[in-house]
N, C-alpha and C positions, 0 to 999 in steps of 0.2 A: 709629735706625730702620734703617737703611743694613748693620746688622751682623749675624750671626748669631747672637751672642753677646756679653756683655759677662759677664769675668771679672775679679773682684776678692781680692786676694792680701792676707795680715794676717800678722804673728805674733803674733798676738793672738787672742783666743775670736773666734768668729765672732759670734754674739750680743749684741747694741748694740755691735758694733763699725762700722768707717769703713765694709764690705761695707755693714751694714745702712741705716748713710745714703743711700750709693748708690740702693738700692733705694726706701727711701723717696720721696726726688726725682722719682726719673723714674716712680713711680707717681702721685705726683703732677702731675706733668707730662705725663700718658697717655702715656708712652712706655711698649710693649709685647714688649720687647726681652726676650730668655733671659739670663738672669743667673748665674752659678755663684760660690758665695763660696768661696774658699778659706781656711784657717787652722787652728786649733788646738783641739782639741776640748774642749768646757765640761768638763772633767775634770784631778785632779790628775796631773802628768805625773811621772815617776819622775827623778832625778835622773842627771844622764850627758854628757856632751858634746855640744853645741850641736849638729852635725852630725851626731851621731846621732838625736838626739830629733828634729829636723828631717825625718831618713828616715824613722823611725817613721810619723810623721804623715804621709806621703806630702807635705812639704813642701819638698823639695829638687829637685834641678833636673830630674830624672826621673818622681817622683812626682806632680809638675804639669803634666809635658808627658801623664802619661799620665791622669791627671784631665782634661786641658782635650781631649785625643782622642777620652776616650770619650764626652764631654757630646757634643760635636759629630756623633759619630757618633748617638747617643740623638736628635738631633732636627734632621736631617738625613733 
C-alpha cells in the first residue's frame, strides 16, 4: 500500500503467468495498489537471437525502464 506501483517482470506470456498470481493475492487481500505486468506477448515470436527478440518486446533493460516511466507518469 506504501508504493505507487508494483511491477512484475516475466519471460514468459503474461496471461496465468507469476504477474497474474501477483495480482490475484493482493486482490485478494484488498490491497489497491497499480500494478504493471511485464512480459511477452500471447503471440508466436519469430525466431532470432535472445537479445533481440528481448528488444522487440520492449523487454530489455531500456524498454522496461521506459514502460515503468510511463506507467508512473500515467498515474501520477
Amino acid at each position: 500500500q506504501s508504493h505507487e506501483l508494483l511491477v512484475t517482470l516475466e519471460e514468459n506470456v503474461i496471461a496465468g503467468g507469476a504477474g497474474s498470481a501477483v495480482s490475484e493475492y493482493l486482490n485478494d487481500k484488498g490491497n489497491r495498489v497499480s500494478i504493471m505486468h511485464l512480459g511477452l506477448p500471447d503471440a508466436f515470436l519469430p525466431h532470432g537471437k535472445h537479445a533481440d527478440l528481448l528488444k522487440q518486446c520492449n523487454l530489455d533493460s531500456q524498454g522496461i525502464e521506459t514502460s515503468i516511466r510511463n506507467k508512473l507518469n500515467e498515474i501520477a
